[in-house]
C-alpha positions as CSV (number, residue, x, y, z in Angstrom):
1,X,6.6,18.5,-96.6
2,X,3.6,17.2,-98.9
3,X,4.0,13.9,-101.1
4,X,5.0,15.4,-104.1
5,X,7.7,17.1,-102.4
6,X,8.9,13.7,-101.1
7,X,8.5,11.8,-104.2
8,X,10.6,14.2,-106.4
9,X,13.3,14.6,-104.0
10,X,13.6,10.6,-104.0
11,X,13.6,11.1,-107.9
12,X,16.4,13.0,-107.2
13,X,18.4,11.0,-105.5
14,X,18.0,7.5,-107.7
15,X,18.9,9.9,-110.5
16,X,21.8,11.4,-108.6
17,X,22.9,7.9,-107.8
18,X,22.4,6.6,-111.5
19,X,24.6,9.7,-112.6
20,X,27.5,8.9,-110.4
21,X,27.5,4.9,-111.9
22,X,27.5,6.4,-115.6
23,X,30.1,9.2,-115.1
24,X,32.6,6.7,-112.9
25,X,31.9,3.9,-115.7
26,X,35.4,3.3,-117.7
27,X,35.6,3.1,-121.0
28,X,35.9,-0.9,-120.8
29,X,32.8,-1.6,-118.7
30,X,30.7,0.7,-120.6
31,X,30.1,-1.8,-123.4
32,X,31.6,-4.4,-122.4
33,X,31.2,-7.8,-124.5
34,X,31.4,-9.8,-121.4
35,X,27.8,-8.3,-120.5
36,X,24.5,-9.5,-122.0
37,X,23.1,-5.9,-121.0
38,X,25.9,-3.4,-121.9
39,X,26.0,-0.9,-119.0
40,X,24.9,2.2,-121.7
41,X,22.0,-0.1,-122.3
42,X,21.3,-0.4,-118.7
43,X,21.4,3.1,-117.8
44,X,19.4,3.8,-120.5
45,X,16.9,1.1,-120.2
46,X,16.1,3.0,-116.4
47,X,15.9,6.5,-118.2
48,X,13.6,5.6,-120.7
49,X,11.1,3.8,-118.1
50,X,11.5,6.8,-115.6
51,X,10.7,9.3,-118.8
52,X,7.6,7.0,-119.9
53,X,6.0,6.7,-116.2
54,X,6.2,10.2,-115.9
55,X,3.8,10.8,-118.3
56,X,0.2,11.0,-118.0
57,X,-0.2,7.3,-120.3
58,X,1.7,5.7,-123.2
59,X,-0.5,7.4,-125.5
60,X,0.9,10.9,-124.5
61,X,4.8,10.1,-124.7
62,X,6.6,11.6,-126.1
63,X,10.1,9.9,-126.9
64,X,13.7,11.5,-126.3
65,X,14.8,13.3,-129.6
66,X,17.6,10.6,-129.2
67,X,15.3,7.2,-128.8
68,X,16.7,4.5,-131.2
69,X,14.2,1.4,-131.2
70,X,14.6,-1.7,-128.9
71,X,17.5,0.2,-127.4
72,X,14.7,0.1,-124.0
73,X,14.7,-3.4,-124.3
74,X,17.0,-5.2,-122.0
75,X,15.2,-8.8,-123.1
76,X,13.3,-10.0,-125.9
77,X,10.8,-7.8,-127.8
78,X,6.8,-8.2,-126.5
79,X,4.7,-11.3,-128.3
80,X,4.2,-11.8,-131.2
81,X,8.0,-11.2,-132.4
82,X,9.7,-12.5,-129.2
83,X,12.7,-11.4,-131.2
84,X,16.2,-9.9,-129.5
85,X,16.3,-6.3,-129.9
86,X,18.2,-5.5,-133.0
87,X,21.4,-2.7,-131.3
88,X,23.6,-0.7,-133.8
89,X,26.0,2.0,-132.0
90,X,25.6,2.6,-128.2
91,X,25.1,5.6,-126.7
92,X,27.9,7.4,-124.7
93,X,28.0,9.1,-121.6
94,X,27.4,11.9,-122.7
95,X,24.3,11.4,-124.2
96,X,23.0,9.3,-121.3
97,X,23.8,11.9,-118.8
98,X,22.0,14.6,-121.3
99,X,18.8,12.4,-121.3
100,X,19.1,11.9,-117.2
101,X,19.1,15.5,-117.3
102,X,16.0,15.6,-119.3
103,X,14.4,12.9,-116.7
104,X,15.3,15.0,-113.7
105,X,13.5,18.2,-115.7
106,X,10.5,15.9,-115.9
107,X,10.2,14.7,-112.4
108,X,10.6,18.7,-111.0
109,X,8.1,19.5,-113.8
110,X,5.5,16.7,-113.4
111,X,5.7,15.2,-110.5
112,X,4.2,18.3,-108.6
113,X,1.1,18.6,-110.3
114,X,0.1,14.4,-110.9
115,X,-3.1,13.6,-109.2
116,X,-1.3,10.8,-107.0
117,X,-5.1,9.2,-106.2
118,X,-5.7,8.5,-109.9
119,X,-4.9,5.6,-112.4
120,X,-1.1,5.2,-113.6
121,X,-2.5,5.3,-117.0
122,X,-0.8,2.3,-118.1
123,X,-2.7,-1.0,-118.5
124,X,-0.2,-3.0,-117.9
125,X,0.5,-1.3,-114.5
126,X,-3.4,-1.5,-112.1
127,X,-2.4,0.9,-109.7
128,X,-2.3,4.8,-109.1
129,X,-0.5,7.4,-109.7
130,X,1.4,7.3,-106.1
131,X,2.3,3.5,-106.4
132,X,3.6,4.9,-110.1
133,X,6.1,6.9,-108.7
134,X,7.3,4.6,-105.9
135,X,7.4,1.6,-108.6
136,X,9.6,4.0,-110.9
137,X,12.1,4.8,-108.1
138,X,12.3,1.6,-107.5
139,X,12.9,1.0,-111.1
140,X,16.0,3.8,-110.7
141,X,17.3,2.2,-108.1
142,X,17.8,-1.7,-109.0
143,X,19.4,-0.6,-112.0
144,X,21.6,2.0,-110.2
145,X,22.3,-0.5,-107.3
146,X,23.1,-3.0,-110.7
147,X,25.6,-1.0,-112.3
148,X,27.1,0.2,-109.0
149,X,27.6,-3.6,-108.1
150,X,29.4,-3.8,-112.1
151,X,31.6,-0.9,-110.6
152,X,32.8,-2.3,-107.5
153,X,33.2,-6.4,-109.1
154,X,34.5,-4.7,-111.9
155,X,36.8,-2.0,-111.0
156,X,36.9,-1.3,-107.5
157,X,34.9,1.8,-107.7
158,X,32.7,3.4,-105.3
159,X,30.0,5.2,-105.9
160,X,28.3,7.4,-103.1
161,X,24.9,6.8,-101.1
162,X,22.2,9.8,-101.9
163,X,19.9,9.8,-99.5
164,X,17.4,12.7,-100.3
165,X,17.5,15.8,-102.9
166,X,16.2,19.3,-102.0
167,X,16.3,21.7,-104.6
């Protein structure tokens, strides 16, 4: 198996593991005032980050069709605003599950092909393209392992350990 092959299958998996959280999410968790981040805005938060760090830079992103802005944000805006991000209507499942979909597209697409020796192509990220894709998963995963922790606390719910993907 080659790195690329590993990397996307572990894609795979976070993903699979982020779906389970957002599809076993009742309605009363899923924006819940109780939460400072909203579990939508959660989930979301780690789609959009996974989409972005897929790409070759910032500068060649292209945002989901859906993208509302500061809906990313899961703190205050960058300097010099420092402001809260300013949320109308959430997003439902079914539109975060659409965009997961579009991030597991991605990562079969891209991930095969990235040059995993050269720069991440983000500034604010000084490391390669391999450390890229292990910092993303890792990005997946504390939010998955957040909202699955929400789940349990919550509602007694379980969601199930994904250990590698193979298409």
């Amino acid at each position: 198996m080659n790195p690329q092959e590993v990397i996307v299958s572990q894609y795979l998996a976070s993903l699979e593991m982020l779906k389970q959280a957002v599809g076993k999410c009742p309605e009363g968790l899923w924006n819940s005032p109780d939460d400072k981040a909203k579990f939508w805005q959660v989930a979301y938060h780690a789609l959009f980050y996974t989409h972005l760090y897929l790409q070759d830079s910032q500068q060649t992103f292209k945002a989901w069709a859906k993208h509302r802005d500061d809906y990313h944000q899961l703190g205050p805006l960058p300097a010099p605003t420092d402001a809260e991000p300013q949320l109308g209507e959430p997003y439902g499942k079914d539109d975060i599950l659409e965009y997961l979909d579009i991030c597991k597209k991605e990562v079969k697409e891209r991930v095969p092909s990235l040059n995993l020796e050269g720069e991440s192509g983000f500034y604010w990220l000084p490391f390669n393209k391999l450390e890229l894709q292990i910092y993303n998963i890792r990005h997946i995963q504390q939010h998955a392992g957040e909202l699955m922790e929400r789940l349990g606390a919550r509602a007694g719910i379980d969601i199930d350990w994904v250990g590698m993907v193979h298409d």
